[in-house]
C-alpha positions as CSV (number, residue, x, y, z in Angstrom):
1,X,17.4,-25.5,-4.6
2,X,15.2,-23.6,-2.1
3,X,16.8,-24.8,0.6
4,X,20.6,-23.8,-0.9
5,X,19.0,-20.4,-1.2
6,X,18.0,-20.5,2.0
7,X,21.6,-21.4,3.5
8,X,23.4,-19.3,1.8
9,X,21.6,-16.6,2.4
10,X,21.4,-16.8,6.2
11,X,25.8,-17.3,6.4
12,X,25.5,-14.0,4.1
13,X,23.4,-12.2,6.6
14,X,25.7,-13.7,9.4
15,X,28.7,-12.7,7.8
16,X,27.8,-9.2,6.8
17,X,26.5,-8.3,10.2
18,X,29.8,-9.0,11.8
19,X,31.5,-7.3,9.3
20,X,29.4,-4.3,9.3
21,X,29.8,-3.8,13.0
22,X,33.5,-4.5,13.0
23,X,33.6,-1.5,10.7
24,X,31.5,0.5,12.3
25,X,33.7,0.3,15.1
26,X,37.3,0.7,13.3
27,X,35.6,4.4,12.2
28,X,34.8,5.2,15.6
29,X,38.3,4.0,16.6
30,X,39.7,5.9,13.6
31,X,38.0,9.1,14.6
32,X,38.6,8.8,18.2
33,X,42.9,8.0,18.0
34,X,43.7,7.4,14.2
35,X,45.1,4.5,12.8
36,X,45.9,2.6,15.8
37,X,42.8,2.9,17.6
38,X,40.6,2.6,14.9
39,X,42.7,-0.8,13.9
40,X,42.2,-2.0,17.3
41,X,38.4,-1.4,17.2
42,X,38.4,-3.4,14.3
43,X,40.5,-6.5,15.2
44,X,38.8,-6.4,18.6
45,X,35.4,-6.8,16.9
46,X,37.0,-9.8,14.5
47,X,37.9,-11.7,17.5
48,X,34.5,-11.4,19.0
49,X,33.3,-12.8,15.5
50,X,35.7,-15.7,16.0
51,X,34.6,-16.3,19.6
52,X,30.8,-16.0,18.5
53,X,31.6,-18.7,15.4
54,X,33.8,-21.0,17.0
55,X,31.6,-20.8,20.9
56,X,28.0,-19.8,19.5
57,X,26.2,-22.8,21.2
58,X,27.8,-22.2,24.5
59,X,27.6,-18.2,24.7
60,X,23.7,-18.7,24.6
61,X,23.1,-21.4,26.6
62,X,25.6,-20.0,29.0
63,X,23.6,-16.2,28.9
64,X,20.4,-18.1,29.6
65,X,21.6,-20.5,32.6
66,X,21.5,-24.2,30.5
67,X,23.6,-26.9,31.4
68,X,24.3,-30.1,29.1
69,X,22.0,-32.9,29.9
70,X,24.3,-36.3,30.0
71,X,23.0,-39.2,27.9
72,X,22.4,-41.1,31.4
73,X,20.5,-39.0,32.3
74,X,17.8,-38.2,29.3
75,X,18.4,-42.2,26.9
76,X,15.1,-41.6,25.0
77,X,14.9,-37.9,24.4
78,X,18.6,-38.3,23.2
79,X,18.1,-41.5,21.0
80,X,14.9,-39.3,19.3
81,X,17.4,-36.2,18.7
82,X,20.0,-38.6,16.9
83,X,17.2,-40.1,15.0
84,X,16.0,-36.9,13.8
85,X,18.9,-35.6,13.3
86,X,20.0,-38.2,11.1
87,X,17.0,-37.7,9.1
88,X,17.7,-34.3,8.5
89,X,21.2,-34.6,7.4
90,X,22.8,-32.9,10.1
91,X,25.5,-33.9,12.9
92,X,23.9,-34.1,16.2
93,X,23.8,-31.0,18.4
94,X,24.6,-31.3,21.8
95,X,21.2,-31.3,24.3
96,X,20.9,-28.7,27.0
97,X,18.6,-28.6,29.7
98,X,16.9,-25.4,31.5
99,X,16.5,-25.7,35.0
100,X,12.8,-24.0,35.0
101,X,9.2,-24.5,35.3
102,X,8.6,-22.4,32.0
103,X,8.1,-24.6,29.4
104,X,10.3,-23.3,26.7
105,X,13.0,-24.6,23.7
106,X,15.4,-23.1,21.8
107,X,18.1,-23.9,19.5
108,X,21.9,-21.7,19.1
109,X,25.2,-22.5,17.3
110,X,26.5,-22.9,13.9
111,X,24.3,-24.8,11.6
112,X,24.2,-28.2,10.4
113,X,28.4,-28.9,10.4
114,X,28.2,-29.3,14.4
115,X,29.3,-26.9,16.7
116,X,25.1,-26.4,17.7
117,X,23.0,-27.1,20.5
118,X,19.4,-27.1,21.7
119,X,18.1,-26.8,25.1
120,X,14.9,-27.7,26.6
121,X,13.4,-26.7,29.7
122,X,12.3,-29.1,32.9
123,X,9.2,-27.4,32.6
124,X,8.3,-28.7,29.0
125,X,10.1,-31.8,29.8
126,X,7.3,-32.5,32.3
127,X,4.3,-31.5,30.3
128,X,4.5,-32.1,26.4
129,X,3.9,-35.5,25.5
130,X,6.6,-37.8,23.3
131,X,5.3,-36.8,19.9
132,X,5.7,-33.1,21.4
133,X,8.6,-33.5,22.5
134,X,9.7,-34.8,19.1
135,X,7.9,-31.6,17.1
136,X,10.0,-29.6,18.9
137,X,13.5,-30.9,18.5
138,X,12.8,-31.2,14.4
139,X,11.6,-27.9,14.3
140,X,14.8,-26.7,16.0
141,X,17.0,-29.2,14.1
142,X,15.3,-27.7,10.8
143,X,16.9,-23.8,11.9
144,X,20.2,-26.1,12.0
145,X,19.9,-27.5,8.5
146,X,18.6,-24.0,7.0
147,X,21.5,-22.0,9.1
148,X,19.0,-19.6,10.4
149,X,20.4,-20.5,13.6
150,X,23.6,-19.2,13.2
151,X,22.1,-16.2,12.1
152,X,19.9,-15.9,14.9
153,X,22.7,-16.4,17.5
154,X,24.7,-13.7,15.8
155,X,22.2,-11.1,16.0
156,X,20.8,-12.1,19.4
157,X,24.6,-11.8,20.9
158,X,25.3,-8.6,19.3
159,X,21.5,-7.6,20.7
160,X,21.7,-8.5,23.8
161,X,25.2,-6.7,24.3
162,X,23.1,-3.9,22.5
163,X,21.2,-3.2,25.4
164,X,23.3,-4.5,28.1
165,X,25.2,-1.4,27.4
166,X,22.6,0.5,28.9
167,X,23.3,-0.4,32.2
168,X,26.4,1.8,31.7
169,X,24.4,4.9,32.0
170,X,24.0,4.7,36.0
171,X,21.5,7.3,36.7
172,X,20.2,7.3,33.2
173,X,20.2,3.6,32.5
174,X,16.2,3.6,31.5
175,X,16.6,6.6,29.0
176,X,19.7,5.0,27.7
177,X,17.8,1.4,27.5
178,X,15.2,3.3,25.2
179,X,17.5,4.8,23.2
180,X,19.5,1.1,22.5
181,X,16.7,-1.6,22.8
182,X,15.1,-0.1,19.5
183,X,18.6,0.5,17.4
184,X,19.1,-3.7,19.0
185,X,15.4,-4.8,17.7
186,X,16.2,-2.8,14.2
187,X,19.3,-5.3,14.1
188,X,17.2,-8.4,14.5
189,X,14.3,-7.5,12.3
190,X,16.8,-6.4,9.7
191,X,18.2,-9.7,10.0
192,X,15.4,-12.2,10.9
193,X,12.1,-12.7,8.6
194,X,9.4,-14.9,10.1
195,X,9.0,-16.9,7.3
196,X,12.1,-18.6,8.7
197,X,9.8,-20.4,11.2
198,X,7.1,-21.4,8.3
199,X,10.0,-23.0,6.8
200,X,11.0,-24.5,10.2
201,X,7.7,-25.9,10.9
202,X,7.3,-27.4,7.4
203,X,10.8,-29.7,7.4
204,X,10.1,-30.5,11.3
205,X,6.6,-31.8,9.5
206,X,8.5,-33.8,7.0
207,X,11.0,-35.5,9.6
208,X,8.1,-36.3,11.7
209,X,5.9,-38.0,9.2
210,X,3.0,-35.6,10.5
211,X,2.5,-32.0,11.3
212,X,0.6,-32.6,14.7
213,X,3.0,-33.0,17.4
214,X,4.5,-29.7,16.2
215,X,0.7,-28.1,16.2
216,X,0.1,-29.7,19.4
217,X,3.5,-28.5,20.9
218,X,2.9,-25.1,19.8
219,X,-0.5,-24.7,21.5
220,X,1.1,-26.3,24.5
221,X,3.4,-23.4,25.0
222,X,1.2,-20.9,24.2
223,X,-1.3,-21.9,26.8
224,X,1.8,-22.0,29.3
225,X,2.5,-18.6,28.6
226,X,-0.6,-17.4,30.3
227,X,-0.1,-19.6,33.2
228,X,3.5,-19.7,34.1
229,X,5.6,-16.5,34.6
230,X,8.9,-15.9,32.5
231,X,11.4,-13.0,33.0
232,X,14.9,-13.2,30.7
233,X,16.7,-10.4,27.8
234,X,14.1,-10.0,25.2
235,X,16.8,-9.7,23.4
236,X,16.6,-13.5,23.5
237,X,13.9,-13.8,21.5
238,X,14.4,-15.0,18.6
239,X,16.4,-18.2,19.0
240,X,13.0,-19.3,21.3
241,X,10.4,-22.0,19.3
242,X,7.8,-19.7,20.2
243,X,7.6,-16.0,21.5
244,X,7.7,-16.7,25.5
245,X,7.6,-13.2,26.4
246,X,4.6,-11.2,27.1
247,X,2.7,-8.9,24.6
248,X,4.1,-5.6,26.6
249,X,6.8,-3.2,27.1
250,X,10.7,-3.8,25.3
251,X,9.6,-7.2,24.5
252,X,7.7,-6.4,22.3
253,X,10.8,-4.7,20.2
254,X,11.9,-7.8,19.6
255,X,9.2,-10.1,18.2
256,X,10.2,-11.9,15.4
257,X,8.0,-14.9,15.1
258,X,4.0,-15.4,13.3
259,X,1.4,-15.7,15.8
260,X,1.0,-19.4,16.9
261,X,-2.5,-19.6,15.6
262,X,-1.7,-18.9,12.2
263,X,1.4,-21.9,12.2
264,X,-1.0,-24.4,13.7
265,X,-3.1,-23.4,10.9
266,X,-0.6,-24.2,8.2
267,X,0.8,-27.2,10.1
268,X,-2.9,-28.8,9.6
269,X,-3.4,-27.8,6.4
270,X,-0.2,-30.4,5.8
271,X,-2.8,-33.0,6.7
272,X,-5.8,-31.8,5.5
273,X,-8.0,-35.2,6.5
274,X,-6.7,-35.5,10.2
275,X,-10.1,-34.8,11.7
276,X,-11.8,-38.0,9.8
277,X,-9.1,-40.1,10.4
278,X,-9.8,-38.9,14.1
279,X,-13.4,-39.3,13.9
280,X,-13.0,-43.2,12.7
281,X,-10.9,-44.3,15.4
């Protein structure tokens, strides 16, 4: 029943947003030309919504430079996303890959019905070990069974165009950015709660038969993000596993996940007797 809540709630959210900003702009169209304009403003908006539902998946991974990574060239790590996903009850999202060093996942699209995908990077490819590896894709497969990743996409599209539009302001393009990153980040944290990746965490537990590989993962990445250099929107941030952007600046707008430490904490607490079972092998 938790979970229902949890679904319907995030296609609400999803739907509501779109909506909201489709009116807003048929008023401003309304006061700027009448009937016409404003009409156009707001069909133009419902098209977008269309394009972001029907394309989600592909806008992101597109903004952020991923290509699809063939099943020649990746058997295993696609095998373990069709197992997992089959354990989690939803149709398997197409795999991405990220052509960088930064190790780094994320997961856009629709939800569990298809039209998804998650990405991982060469970076994280090369340095988190199988059970890793694994944490990671049921953690993003659990935002596809709970919808928060349609959510996310939503908001992180609408964000990122948010303060794209700065750029508009020529001369005053950093005054203008300061002005739209915030109203952008008031969108997402409207939108996003963190508990969303406590929820995450705890079903990618359960399809994994054990919390570490997760906990493991997400020290992994945090230690990689003092190490290895990552520039990209932070509008971007929430459809990330972890936070991969630095503690400074816009970025900072836009956090919307728990500190690492206190997930690990929670994902061991699953297992509370992992350190004697350690201790006798």
């Amino acid at each position: 029943m938790r979970k229902r809540v949890l679904v319907f709630r995030n296609v609400i959210k999803a739907w509501l947003l779109l909506a909201t900003v489709g009116l807003l702009f048929g008023l401003a169209g309304w006061e700027l030309g009448g009937y016409p304009v404003g009409l156009l403003f707001f069909a133009s908006i419902v098209m977008l919504g269309g394009a972001i539902y029907g394309y989600a998946d592909r806008i992101v991974m597109g903004m952020l430079g991923a290509r699809e990574l063939l099943q020649g060239e990746a058997p295993a790590l696609h095998s373990t996303l069709e197992r997992l996903a089959s354990s989690a009850g939803v149709i398997k999202p197409k795999l991405y890959v990220l052509g960088d060093s930064y190790p780094r996942a994320l997961g856009a699209g629709r939800g569990a019905g298809g039209g998804s995908g998650i990405a991982i990077s060469v970076g994280l490819m090369g340095v988190a070990s199988p059970a890793e590896v694994e944490g990671i894709l049921a953690h993003e497969l659990a935002h596809l069974r709970h919808r928060d990743v349609l959510l996310q996409t939503v908001a992180v599209v609408i964000a990122s165009a948010t303060v794209e539009a700065s750029r508009l302001g020529g001369a005053f393009q950093r005054a203008l950015l300061f002005v739209l990153a915030p109203v952008a980040a008031a969108f997402v944290h409207l939108l996003l709660s963190p508990k969303r990746e406590y929820e995450a965490d705890r079903l990618a537990a359960d399809l994994c038969g054990s919390p570490h590989g997760l906990a493991d993962a997400l020290v992994r990445l945090e230690q990689a993000m003092e190490l290895v250099g990552f520039e990209a929107s932070p509008a971007t941030e929430p459809v990330y596993t972890t936070n991969p952007f630095a503690d400074d600046g816009i970025a900072t707008l836009f956090n919307t996940h728990p500190p690492i430490g206190e997930r690990v904490r929670r994902l061991r607490e699953l297992d509370p007797n992992w350190r004697e079972r350690l201790r006798a092998a």
